[in-house]
C-alpha positions as CSV (number, residue, x, y, z in Angstrom):
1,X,-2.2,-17.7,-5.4
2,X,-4.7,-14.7,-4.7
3,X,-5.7,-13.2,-8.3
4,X,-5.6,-8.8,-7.6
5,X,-7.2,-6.8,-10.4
6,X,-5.4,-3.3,-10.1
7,X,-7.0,-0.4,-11.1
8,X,-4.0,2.0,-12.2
9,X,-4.8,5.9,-11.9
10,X,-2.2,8.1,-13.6
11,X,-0.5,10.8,-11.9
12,X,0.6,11.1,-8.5
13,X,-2.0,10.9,-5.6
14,X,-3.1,14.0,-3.6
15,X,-2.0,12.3,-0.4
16,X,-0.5,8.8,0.1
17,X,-1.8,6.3,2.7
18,X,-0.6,2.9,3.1
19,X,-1.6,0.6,0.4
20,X,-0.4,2.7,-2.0
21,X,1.4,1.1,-4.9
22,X,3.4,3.8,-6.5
23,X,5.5,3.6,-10.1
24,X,7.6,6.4,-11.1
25,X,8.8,7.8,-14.2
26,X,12.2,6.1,-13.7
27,X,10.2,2.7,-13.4
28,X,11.3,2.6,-9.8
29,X,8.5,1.8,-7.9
30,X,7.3,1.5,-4.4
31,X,4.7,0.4,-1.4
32,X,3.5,2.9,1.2
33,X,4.1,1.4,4.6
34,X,2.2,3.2,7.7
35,X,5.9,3.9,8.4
36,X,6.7,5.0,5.2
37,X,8.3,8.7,5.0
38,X,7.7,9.9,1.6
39,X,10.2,12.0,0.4
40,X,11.3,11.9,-3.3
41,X,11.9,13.8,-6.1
42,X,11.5,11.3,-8.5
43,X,8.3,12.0,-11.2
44,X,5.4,9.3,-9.8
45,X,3.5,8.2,-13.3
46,X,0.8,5.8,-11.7
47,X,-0.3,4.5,-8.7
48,X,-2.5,1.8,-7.5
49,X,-4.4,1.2,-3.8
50,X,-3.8,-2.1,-3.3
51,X,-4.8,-2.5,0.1
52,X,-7.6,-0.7,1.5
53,X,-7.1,1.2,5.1
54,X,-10.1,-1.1,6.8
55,X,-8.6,-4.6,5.0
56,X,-4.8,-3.2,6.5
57,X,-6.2,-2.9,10.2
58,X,-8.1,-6.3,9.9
59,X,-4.9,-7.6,8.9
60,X,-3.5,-6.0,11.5
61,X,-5.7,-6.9,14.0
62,X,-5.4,-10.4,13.1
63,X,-2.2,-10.6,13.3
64,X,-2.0,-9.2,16.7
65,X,-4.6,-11.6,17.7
66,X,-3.0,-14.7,16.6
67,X,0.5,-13.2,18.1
68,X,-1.3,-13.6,21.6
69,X,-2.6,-16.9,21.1
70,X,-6.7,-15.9,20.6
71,X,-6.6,-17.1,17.1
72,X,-5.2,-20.1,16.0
């Protein structure tokens, strides 16, 4: 199990990105995706980056290279 220390900043953000952890006031809460459409009317109380854009495209990347058999 990978320990993640998350540093919660209160309030919505000014523009959401993927990696964003958001909780809102209803204690709903929710993960931007790179797919994600944001549309809600729901009060957001917090939110959290949990993954970085650069660690989300390595991720990415690796993924894609182990999908074509480079990595292994």
């Amino acid at each position: 199990m990978i320990s993640v220390v998350v540093k919660w900043i209160n309030g919505s953000p000014e523009t959401f990105q993927a990696g964003q952890f958001l909780v809102y006031e209803s204690g709903a809460y929710e993960l931007v995706g790179s797919r994600t459409a944001m549309t809600t009317t729901l009060k957001i109380v917090k939110h959290a980056v949990l993954i970085e854009g650069h660690e989300l495209e390595w991720l990415q990347s690796m993924a894609v290279e182990r999908s074509l058999g480079v990595r292994k």
